[in-house]
C-alpha positions as CSV (number, residue, x, y, z in Angstrom):
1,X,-10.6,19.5,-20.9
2,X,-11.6,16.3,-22.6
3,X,-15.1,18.2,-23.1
4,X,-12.9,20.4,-25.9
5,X,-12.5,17.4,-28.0
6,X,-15.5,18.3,-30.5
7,X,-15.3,22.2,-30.4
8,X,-11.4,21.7,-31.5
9,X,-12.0,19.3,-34.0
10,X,-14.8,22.1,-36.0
11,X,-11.7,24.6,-35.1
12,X,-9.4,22.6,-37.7
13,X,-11.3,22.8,-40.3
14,X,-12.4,26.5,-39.9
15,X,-11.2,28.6,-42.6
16,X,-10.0,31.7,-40.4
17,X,-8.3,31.8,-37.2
18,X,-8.8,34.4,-34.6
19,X,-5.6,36.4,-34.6
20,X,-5.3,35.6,-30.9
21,X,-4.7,32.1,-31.4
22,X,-2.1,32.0,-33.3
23,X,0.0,35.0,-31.1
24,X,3.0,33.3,-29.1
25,X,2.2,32.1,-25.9
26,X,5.1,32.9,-23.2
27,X,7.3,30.2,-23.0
28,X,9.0,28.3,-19.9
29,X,12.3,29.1,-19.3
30,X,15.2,26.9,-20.5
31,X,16.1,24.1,-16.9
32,X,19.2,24.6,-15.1
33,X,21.4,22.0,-16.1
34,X,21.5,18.5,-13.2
35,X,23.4,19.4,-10.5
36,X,23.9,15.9,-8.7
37,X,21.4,16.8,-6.2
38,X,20.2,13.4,-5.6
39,X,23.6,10.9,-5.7
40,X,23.5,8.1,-4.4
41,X,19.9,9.3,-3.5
42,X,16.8,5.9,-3.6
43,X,13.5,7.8,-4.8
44,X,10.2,5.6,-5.4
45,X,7.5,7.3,-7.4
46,X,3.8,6.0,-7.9
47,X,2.4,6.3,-11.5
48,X,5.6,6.8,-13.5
49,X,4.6,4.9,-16.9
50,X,3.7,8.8,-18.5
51,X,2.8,12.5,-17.8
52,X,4.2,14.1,-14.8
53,X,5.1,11.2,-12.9
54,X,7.4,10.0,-16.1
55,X,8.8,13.3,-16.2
56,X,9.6,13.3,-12.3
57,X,11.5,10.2,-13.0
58,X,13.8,11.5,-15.5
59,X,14.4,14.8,-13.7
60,X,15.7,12.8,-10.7
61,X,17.9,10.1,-12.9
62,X,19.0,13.2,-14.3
63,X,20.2,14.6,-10.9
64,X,21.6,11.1,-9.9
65,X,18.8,9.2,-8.0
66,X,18.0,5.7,-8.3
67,X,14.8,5.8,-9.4
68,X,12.1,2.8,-8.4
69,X,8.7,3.5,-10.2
70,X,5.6,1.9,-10.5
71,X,2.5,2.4,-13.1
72,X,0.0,-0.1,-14.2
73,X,0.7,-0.1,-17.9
74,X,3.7,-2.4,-18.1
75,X,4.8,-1.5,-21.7
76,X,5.3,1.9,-20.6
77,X,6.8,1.2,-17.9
78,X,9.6,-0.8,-19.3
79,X,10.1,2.1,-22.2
80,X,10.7,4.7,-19.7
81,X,13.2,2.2,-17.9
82,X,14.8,1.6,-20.7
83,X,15.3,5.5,-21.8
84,X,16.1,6.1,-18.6
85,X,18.9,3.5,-18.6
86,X,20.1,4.6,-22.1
87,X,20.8,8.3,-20.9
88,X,22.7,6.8,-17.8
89,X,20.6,6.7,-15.0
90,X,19.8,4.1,-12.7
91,X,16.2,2.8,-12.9
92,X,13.6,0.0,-12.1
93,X,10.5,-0.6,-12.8
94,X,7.6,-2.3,-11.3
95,X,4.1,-3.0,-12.3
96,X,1.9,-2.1,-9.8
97,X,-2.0,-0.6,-9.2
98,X,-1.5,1.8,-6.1
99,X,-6.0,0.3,-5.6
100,X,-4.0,-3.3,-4.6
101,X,-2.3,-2.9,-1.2
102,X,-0.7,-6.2,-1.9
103,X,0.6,-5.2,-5.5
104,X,1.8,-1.5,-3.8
105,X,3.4,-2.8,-0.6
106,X,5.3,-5.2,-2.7
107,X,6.4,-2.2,-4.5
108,X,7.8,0.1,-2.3
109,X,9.5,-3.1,-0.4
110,X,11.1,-4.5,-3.3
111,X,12.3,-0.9,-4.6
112,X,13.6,-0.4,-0.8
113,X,15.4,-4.1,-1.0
114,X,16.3,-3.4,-4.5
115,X,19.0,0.0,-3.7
116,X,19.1,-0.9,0.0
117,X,17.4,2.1,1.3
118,X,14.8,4.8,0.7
119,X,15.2,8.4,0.8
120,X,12.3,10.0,-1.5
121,X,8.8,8.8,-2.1
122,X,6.4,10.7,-5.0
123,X,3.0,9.5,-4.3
124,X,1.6,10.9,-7.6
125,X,-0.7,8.1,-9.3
126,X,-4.3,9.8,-9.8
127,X,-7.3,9.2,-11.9
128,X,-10.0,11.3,-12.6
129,X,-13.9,10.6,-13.6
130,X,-15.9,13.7,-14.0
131,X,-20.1,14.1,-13.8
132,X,-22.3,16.0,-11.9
133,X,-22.6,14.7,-8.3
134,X,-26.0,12.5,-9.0
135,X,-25.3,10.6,-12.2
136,X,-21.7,9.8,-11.0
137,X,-21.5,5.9,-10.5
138,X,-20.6,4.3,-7.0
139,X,-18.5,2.6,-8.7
140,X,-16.6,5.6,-10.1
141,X,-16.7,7.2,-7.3
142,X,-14.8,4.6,-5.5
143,X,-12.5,3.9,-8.3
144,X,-11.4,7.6,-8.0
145,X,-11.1,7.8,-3.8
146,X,-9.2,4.2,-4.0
147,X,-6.9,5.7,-6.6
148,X,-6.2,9.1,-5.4
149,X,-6.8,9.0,-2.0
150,X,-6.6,5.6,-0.5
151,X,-4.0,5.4,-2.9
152,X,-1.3,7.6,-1.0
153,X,-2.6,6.7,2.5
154,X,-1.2,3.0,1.8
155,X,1.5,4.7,0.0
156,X,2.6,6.5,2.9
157,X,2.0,3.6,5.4
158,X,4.6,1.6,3.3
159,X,6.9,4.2,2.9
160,X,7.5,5.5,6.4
161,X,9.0,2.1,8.1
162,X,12.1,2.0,5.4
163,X,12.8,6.2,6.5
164,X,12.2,5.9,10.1
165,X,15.9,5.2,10.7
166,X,17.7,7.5,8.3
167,X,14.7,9.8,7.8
168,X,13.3,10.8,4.0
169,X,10.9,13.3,2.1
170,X,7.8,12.1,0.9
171,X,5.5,14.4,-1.7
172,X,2.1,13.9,-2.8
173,X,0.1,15.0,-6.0
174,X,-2.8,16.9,-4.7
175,X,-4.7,19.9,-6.5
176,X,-6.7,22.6,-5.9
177,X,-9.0,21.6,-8.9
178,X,-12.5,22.8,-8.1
179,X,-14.5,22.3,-11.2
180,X,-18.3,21.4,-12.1
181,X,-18.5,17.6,-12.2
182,X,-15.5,17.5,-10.5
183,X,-16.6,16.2,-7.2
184,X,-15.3,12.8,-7.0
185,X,-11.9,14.1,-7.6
186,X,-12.1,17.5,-5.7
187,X,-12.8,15.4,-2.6
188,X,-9.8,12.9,-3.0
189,X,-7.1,15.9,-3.7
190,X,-8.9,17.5,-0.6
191,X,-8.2,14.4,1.2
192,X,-4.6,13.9,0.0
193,X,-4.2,17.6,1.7
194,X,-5.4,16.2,4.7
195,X,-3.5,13.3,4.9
196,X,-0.5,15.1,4.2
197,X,-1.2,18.2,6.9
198,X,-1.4,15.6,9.3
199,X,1.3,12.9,8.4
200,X,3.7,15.8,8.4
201,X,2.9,15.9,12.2
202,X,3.1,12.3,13.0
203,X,6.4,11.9,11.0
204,X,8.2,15.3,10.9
205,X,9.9,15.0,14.1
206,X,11.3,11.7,13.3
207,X,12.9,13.4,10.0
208,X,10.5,12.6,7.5
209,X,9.4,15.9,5.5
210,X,6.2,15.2,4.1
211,X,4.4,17.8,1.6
212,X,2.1,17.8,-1.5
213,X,2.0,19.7,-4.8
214,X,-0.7,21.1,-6.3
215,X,-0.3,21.1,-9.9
216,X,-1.8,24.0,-12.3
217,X,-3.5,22.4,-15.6
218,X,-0.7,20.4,-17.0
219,X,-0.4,19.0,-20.7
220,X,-0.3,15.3,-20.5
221,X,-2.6,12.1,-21.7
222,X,-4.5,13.2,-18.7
223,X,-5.8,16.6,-19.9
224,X,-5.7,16.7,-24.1
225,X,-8.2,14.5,-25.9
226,X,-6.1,11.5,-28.1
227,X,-7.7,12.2,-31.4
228,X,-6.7,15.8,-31.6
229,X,-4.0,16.9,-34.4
230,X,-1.1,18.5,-33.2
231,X,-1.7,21.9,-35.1
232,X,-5.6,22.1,-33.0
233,X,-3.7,21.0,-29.4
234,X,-1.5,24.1,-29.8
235,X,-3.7,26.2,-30.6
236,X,-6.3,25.6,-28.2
237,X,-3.7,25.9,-25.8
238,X,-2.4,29.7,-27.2
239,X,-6.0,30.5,-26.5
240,X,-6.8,28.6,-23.5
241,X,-3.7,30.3,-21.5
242,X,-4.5,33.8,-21.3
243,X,-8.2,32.9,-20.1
244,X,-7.4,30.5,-17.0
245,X,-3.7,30.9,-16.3
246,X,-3.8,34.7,-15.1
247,X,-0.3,34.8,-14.0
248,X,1.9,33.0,-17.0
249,X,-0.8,32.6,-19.5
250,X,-0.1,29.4,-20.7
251,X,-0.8,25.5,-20.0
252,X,2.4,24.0,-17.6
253,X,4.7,21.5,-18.9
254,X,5.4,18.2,-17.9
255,X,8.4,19.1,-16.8
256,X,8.2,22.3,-15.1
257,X,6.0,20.4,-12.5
258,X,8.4,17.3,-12.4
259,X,11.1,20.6,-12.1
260,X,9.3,21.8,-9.4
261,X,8.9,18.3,-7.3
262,X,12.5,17.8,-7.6
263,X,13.4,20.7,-6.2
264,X,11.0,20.6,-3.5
265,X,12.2,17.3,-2.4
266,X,16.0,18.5,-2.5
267,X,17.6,20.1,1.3
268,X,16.8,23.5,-0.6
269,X,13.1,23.1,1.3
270,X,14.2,21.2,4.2
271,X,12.1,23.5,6.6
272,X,9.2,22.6,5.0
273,X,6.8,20.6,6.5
274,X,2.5,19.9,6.1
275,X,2.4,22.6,3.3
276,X,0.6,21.9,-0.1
277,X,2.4,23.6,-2.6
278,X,0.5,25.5,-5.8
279,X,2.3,25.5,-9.1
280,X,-0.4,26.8,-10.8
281,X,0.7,29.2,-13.3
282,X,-1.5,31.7,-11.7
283,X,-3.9,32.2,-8.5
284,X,-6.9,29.0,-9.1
285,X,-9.9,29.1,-8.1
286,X,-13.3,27.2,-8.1
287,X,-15.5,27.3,-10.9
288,X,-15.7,26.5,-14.5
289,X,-13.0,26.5,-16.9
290,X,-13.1,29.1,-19.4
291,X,-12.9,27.9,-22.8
292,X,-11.9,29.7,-26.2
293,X,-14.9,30.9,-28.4
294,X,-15.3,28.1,-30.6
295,X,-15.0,24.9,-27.8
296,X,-17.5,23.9,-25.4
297,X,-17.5,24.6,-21.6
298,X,-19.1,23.2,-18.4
């Protein structure tokens, strides 16, 4: 999405705009309002300091939890804290890189010792580095497996002892992101699927529910270039929806994913076990993304 950066940049200062960009996109419905699903509730979530993650963490202050969180940028992460404190909900943060076993099991331990237990875990810090398979680095390569998928293998291993008594749910960011360029980070949501599948055996019968979610193109940091005005952003996205988002025509929010994690972490799903959820706005598939007339596509 990135790649769309200099094609929407010419877009602002074109003089006429397809009609079709600027036609309402549909529009998420309004959230229910908090129902207290999570009192008294501990949930730890990797990556928290913006995009989904940060949006997770207020969904579940909002619905009562005591939220632990952990992101590498630490002025983000004490901004969130602090809003999340300000609305009245109960939060800590912790700087920590989920590549640093020492950094992340010091995490998830203090956040346990913190609140006294630990109920929900959201493994959800990811990276992504995109080139075609033989110019991408070693070293980007690695940066992305240690990050995505070595990332929630420790994450799980610290997790599970502090739910083995009481039992726990325990959701994963994966994706079914199949792009050009895209194999570095392809292979490490295909890995977080496998972890998961499996895990879900090891732990399920001692009451530990573990699943992923597959998020559909989301806007965040992650996914719109920095410099792009506000006016280009929207409409790129107006046009972008109806071309790769065949079932809702439009890019996800932040917080219908975060929405959509809370919920699946609540007793609502508690017969669900190994499954890899797809939130995708729409059936995905492999391939290029199609882009508007006007941007550039791989």
């Amino acid at each position: 999405m990135a790649a769309a950066a200099a094609g929407a940049a010419g877009l602002a200062g074109a003089v006429a705009v397809p009609p079709y960009l600027t036609a309402p996109p549909t529009s998420a419905p309004p959230p229910a309002p908090p129902r207290g699903r999570f009192d008294g509730k501990v949930v730890l979530i990797t990556g928290a300091t913006s995009g989904i993650g940060e949006a997770t963490a207020r969904a579940f202050a909002a619905e009562g939890a005591k939220v632990g969180f952990c992101g590498r940028r630490a002025e983000l992460g004490r901004r969130v804290e602090r809003d999340l404190r300000d609305a009245g909900g109960t939060a800590r943060y912790q700087q920590a890189d989920v590549r640093d076993p020492d950094q992340l099991r010091r995490f998830v331990d203090d956040t346990a010792a913190a609140f006294g237990r630990l109920d929900v875990a959201f493994n959800n810090a990811g990276i992504t580095r995109t080139a075609p398979l033989h110019e991408m680095t070693l070293e980007d390569w690695t940066d992305v497996q240690h990050t995505n998928a070595r990332g929630v293998f420790l994450s799980i291993k610290y997790e599970v002892p502090h739910m083995l008594e009481h039992g726990g749910v325990i959701i994963c960011t994966a994706s079914e992101s199949r792009r050009p360029g895209g194999a570095a980070y392809t292979s490490s949501k295909q890995a977080i699927k496998g972890i998961v599948e499996t895990a879900a055996m090891d732990y399920g019968p001692k009451g530990i529910r573990i699943n992923a979610i597959c998020p559909g193109t989301t806007d965040t940091a992650l996914v719109r270039p920095a410099s792009l005005p506000d006016a280009v952003w929207e409409a790129f996205k107006r046009a972008w929806g109806p071309l790769n988002a065949s079932g809702t025509h439009r890019m996800a929010s932040k917080e219908e994913i975060a929405r959509s994690v809370v919920s699946l972490a609540s007793a609502e799903f508690s017969y669900m076990a190994g499954s890899a959820v797809l939130v995708g706005g729409g059936p995905l598939g492999g391939g290029p993304m199609a882009m508007p007339p006007g941007f550039p596509s791989r």
